[in-house]
C-alpha positions as CSV (number, residue, x, y, z in Angstrom):
1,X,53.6,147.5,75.1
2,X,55.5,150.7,74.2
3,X,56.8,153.4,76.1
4,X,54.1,155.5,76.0
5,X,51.1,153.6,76.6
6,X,49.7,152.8,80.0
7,X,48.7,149.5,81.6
8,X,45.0,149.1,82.8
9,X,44.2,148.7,86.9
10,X,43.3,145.0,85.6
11,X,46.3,144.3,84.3
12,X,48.3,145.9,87.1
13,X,46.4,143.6,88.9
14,X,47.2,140.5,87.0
15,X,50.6,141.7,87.5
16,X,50.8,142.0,91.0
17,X,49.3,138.4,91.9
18,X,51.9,136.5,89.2
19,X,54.8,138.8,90.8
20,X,53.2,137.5,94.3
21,X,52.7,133.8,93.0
22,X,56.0,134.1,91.7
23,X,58.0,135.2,94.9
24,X,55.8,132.1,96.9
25,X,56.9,129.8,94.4
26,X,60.8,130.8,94.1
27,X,60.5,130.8,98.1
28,X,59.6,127.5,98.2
29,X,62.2,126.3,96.1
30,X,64.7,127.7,97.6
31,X,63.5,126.5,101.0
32,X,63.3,122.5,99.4
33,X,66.8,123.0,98.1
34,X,68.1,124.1,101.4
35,X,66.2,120.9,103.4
36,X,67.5,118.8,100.1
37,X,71.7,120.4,100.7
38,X,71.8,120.3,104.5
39,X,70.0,116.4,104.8
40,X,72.8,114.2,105.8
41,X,73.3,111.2,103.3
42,X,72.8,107.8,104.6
43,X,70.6,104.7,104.2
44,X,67.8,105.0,106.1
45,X,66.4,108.1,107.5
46,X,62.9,108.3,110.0
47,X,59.6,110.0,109.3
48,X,60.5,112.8,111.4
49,X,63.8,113.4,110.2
50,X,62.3,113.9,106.9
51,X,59.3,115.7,108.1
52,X,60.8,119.4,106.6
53,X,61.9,117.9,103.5
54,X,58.3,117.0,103.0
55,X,57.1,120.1,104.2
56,X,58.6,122.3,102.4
57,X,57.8,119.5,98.9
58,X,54.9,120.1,99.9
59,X,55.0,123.7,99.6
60,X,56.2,123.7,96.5
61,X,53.9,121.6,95.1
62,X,50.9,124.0,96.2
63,X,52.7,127.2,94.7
64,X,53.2,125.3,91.3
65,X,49.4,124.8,91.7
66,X,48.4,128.0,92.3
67,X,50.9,128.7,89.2
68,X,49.1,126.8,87.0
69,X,45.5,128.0,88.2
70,X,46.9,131.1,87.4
71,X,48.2,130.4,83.8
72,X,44.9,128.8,83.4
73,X,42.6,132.1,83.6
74,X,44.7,133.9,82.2
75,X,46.7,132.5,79.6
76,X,44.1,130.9,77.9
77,X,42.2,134.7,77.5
78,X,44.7,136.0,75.0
């Protein structure tokens, strides 16, 4: 797009929910990497102690979903 031509409400749009999935998704991340660097390293560990760990996995997982449901209606327009 150059300079001088102006994006459509649709597109602005489009724009604002991958910005939004975005931001849920590098969230996420950075929230499993922090569970990941602060778990203390030994050989067994219980459910619970691992219970944000898998939380925030979790949480990942869906935003890389909602990624890729996104990719798929619109990616596949163009």
């Amino acid at each position: 797009m150059s300079g001088g031509e102006k994006i459509t409400d649709i597109e602005e749009k489009i724009r604002e929910e991958l910005q939004s999935i975005f931001l849920d998704l590098l969230t996420s991340a950075q929230k499993l990497s922090y569970e990941l660097a602060t778990l203390e390293p030994k050989d067994k560990y219980s459910a619970d102690e691992l219970k944000d760990l898998f939380d925030s996995a979790r949480e990942v997982v869906s935003n890389v979903k909602k990624m890729h449901r996104f990719l798929e209606r619109y990616a596949r327009r163009r």
